[in-house]
C-alpha positions in Angstrom: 25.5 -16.4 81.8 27.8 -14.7 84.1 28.6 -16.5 87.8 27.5 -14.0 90.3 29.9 -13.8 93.3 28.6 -13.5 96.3 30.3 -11.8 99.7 27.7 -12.6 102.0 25.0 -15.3 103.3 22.6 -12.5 103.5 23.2 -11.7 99.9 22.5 -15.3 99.1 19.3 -15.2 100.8 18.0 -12.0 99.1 18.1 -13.4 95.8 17.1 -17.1 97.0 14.3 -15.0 98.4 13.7 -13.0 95.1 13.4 -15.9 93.1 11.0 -18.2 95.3 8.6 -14.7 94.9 8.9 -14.8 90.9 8.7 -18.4 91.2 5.2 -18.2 93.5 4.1 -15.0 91.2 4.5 -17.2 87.8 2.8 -20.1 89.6 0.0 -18.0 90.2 -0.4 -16.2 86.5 -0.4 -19.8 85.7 -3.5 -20.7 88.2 -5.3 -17.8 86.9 -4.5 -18.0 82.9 -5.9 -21.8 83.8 -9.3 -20.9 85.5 -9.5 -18.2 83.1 -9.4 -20.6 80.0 -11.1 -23.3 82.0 -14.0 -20.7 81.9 -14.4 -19.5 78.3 -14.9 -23.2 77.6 -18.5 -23.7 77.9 -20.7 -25.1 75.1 -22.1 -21.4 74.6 -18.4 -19.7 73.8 -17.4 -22.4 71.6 -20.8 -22.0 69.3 -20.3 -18.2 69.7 -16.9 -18.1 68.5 -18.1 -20.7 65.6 -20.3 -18.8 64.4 -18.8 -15.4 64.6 -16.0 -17.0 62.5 -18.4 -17.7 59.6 -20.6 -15.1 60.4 -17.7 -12.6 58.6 -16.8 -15.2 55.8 -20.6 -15.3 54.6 -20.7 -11.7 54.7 -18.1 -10.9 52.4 -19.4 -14.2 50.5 -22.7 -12.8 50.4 -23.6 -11.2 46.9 -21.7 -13.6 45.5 -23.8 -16.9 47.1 -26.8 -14.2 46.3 -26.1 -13.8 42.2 -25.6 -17.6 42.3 -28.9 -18.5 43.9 -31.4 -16.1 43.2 -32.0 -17.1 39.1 -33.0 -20.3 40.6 -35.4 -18.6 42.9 -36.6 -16.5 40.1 -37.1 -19.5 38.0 -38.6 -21.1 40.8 -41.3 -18.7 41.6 -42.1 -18.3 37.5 -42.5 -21.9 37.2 -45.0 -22.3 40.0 -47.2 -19.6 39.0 -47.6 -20.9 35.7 -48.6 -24.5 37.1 -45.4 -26.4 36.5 
């Protein structure tokens, strides 16, 4: 990085100024992206995003879970009507 010269106080004091105002501005993105994650943690969100994680992995798992389950059903049901 590059030394910036400076010919003046008042030059000083504009960029002094300049960088206490991104200083303040980054402290308060900070503040906010703080409360903002403070509030998507509540009991509710955290089961909402749980479940819409596995709510897409059981639906591409479905037929698959479905052919594995439903000749034990079948059998199931056959087996009870005849009295087994």
């Amino acid at each position: 990085m590059e030394k910036k010269k400076y010919s003046s106080y008042a030059e000083i004091d504009r960029d002094l100024e300049i960088l206490k105002l991104e200083k303040d501005i980054n402290y308060q993105k900070l503040v906010l992206s703080f409360q903002r994650t403070k509030e998507s943690i509540t009991p509710q969100n955290i089961v909402n995003g749980f479940v819409s994680s596995y709510t897409g992995y059981i639906k591409k798992s479905f037929p698959e879970i479905l052919q594995s389950v439903l000749p034990f059903v079948i059998n199931w049901f056959i087996n009870k009507k005849r009295g087994n």
